[in-house]
C-alpha positions in Angstrom: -64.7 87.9 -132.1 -63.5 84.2 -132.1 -62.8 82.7 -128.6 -61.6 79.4 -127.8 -63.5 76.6 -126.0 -62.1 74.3 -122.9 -61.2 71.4 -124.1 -62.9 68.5 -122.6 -60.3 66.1 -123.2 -56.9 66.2 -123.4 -56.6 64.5 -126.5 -59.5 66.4 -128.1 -59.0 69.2 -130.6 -59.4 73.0 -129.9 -62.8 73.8 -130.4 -63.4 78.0 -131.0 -66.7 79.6 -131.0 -67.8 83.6 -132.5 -69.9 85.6 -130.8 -72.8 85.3 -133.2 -73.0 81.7 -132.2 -73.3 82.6 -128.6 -76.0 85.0 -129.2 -78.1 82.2 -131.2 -77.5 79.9 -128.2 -78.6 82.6 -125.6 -81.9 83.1 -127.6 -82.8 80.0 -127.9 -81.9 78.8 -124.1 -81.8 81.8 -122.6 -79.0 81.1 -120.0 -75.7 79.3 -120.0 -72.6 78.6 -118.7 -69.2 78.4 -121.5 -66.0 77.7 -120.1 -63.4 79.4 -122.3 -59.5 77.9 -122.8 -56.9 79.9 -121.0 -55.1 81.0 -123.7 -57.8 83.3 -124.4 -57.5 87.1 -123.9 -58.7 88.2 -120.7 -59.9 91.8 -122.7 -61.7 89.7 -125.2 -63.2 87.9 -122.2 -64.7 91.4 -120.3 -65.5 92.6 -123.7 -68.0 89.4 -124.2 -69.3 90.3 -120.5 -70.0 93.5 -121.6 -71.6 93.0 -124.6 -73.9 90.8 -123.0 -74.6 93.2 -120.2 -75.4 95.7 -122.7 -77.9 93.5 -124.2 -79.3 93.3 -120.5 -78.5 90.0 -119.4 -76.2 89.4 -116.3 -72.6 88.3 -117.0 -70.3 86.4 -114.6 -66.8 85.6 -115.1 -64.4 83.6 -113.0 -61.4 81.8 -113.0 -61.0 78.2 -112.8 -58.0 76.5 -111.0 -58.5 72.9 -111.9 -54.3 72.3 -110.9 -51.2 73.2 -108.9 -49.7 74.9 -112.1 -50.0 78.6 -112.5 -51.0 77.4 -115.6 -54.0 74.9 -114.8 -56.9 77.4 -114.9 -59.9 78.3 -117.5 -61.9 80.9 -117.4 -66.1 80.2 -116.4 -68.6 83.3 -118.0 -72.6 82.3 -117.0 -75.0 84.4 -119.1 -77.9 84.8 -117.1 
């Protein structure tokens, strides 16, 4: 599964990331807090969350409204 990252910049390029490279992260820092690009699928988000959860850690995700649009949002997952 290949999710895309917030950008940090509007000018900066779309950054993605698998879910391989998450689980390296998590075991080597153990908690963490992505912030996923809203164009991501919301069931590809709760699948991550459950994956995770199955693997015993704890999972939050949230939205983001950063804006006034219906569109100004990103999604926030902490692995725990």
């Amino acid at each position: 599964m290949t999710l895309k990252l917030a950008k940090h910049d509007v000018n900066a390029r779309q950054k993605t990331i698998t879910l391989e490279d998450i689980e390296k992260i998590m075991e080597k820092e153990g908690q963490k807090i992505f912030y996923f690009d809203h164009d991501n699928a919301h069931k590809d988000l709760v699948a991550l969350v459950e994956h995770f959860e199955e693997k015993g850690y704890s999972v939050y995700l949230r939205e983001v409204k950063y804006g006034l649009d219906e569109n100004d949002y990103l999604y926030e997952v902490h692995i725990l």
